[in-house]
N, C-alpha and C positions, 0 to 999 in steps of 0.2 A: 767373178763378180762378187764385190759385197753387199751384204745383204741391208735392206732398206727396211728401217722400222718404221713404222705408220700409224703412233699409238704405242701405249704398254701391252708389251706380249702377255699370251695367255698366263695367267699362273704367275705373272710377275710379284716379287718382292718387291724392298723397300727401292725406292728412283735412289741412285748414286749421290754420294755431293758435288758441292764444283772442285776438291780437290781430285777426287775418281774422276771424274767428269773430263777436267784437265789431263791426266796420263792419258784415259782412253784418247782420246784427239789426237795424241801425240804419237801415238802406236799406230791412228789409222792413219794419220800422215808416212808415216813413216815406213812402217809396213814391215819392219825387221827388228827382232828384239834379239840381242846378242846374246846365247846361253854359256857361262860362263863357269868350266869347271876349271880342277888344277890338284897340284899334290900337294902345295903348299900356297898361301897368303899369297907370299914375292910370285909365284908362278901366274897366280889369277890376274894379280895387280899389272903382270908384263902381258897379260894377253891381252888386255881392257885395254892397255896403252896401244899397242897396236892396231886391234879394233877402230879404235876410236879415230887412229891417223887415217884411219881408210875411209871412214865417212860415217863410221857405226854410232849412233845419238841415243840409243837404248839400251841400258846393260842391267842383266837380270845375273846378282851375284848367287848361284846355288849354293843352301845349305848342306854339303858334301865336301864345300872349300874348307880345309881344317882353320878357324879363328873367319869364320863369315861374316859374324857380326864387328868385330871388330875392322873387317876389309870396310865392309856398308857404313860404315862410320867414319869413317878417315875419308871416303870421297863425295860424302854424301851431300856435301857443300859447293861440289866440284860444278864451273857453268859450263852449258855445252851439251852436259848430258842428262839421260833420265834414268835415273840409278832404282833398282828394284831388289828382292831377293827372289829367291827361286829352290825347287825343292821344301816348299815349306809345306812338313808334314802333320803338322801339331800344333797347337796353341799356342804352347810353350815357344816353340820355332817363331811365331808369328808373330808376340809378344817380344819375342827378342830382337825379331827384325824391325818389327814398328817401335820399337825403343832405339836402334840404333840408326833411324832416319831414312828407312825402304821407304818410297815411295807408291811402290804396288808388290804383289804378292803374286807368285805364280806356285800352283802346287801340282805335283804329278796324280794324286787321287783327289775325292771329294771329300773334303770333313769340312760339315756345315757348320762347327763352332770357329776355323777358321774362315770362314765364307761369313759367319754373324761378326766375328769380332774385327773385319776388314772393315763391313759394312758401316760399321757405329763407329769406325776411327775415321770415316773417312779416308779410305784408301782402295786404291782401285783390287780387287782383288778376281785372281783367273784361275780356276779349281781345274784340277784333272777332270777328264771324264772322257766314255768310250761307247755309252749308249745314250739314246735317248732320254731314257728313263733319269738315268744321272744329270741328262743337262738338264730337263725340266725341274729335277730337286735343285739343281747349282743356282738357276732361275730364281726359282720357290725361293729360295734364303736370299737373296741381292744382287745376287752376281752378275756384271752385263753382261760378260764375256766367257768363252771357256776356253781351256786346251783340250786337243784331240792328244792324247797319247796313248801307248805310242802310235805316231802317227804311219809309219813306216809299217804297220802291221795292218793296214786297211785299206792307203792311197786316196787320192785324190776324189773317187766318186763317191767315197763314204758321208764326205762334206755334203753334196749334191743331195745326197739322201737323206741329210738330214734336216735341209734345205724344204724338202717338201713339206713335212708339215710342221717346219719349226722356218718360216724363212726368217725370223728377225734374230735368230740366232745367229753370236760374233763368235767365230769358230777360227783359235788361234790353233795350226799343227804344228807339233817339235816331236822329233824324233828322225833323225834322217833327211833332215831337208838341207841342199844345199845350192851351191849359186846356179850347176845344171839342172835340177827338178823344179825352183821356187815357182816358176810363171805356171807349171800344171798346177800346182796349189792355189795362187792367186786366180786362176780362171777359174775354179770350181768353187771359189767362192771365198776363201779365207780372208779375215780383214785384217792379219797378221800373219807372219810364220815366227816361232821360236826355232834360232839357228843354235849350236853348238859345234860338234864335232864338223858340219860342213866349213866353217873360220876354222878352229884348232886343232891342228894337228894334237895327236899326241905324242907323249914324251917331253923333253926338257924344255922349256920355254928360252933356248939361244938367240941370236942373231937372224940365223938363219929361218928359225920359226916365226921369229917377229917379223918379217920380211913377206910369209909366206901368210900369215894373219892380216897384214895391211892388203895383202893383193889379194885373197880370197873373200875381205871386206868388201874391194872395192869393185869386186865382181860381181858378188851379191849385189851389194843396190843398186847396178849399170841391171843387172839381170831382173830387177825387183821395176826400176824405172820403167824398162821395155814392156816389160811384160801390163803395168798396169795401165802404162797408153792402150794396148792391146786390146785388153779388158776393156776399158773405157769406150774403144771406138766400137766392139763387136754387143756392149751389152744388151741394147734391143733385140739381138737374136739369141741370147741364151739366158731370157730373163726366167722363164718356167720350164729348168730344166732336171729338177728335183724330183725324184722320185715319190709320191703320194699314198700318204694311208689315212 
């Protein structure tokens, strides 16, 4: 179940613009953001294509891909999709990306000068974070949304718990998630997951991986659909089911 805001949460910052405004919408439609590593440019760019043939509308390019900015730039134009960066640890990282046409910012920890300098471009921006304490500051600076990471080091009822006394918190998990795990995610409440290594294999991006990227796509959102009928039909029975402090 995702969480339903009812008002500005406690502690909120600045309200998003309508371009943040417009990604987030697009993520909670969508409900899978493609996390996308590689060893080179040509490797990320063959994953993305793949991705994408399998039904993927959300690509989160990580500042890890050697020449990132330069990938975020060349498709940033591209229709069809909602082109992001991701890994972005720094200012500097953020500034590079929002100069090379990112649309939203995902980072694995919290640094509130990238959570302010999102907030003032207008762009939707999703900070790490792994306690409460951190999502209430993520909050505090603008942020609608956060990442659980790693998510894969807490599971699924972490969400729940954070749920009780934060429930208007958008709690995206990446770390481990993949097309058999997503629907425990999405029932505990997540209004996203960041996917990676569950789409990409690693190793060389051949044929044969492009192949294996389009059908672990398209498994994911067959998995990502089900599950949030699921959701959808059971949620008067797991509306308070958050653990409370």
């Amino acid at each position: 179940m995702s969480p339903t805001t009812t008002g500005s949460p406690v502690g909120a910052g600045p309200a998003p613009g309508p371009g943040a405004v417009g990604v987030l919408a697009a993520m909670e439609r969508e409900r899978l953001v493609h996390v996308v590593r590689g060893d080179s440019a040509r490797d990320a760019a063959a994953t993305i294509e793949a991705a994408v043939a399998g039904g993927v509308r959300i690509v989160e390019v990580t500042y890890t891909v050697p020449g990132a900015s330069d990938l975020i730039s060349s498709l940033a134009g591209r229709d069809g999709i909602t082109l992001g960066a991701g890994t972005v640890r720094t200012p500097a990282e953020a500034e590079a990306a929002l100069a090379a046409g990112a649309r939203f910012l995902v980072s694995p920890n919290l640094d509130l000068d990238v959570v302010r300098l999102a907030v003032t471009s207008d762009v939707l921006v999703v900070p790490g974070i792994l306690t409460a304490t951190e999502a209430q500051s993520a909050l505090g600076a603008g942020a609608p949304a956060v990442k659980l990471f790693p998510a894969s080091a807490v599971g699924p009822d972490y969400i729940r718990a954070l749920h009780g006394p934060m429930p208007e918190l958008r709690v995206m998990p990446s770390g481990g998630i993949g097309p058999t795990n997503v629907a425990a995610w999405l029932d505990a409440g997540a209004f996203a997951v960041g996917m990676g290594g569950g789409l990409s294999p690693a190793g060389p991006i051949d044929d044969a991986a492009r192949a294996a990227i389009t059908e672990a796509a398209t498994a994911a959102l067959g998995a990502i659909s089900s599950a949030t009928q699921t959701v959808h039909r059971t949620a008067p029975r797991t509306a308070n089911r958050g653990a409370r402090s």
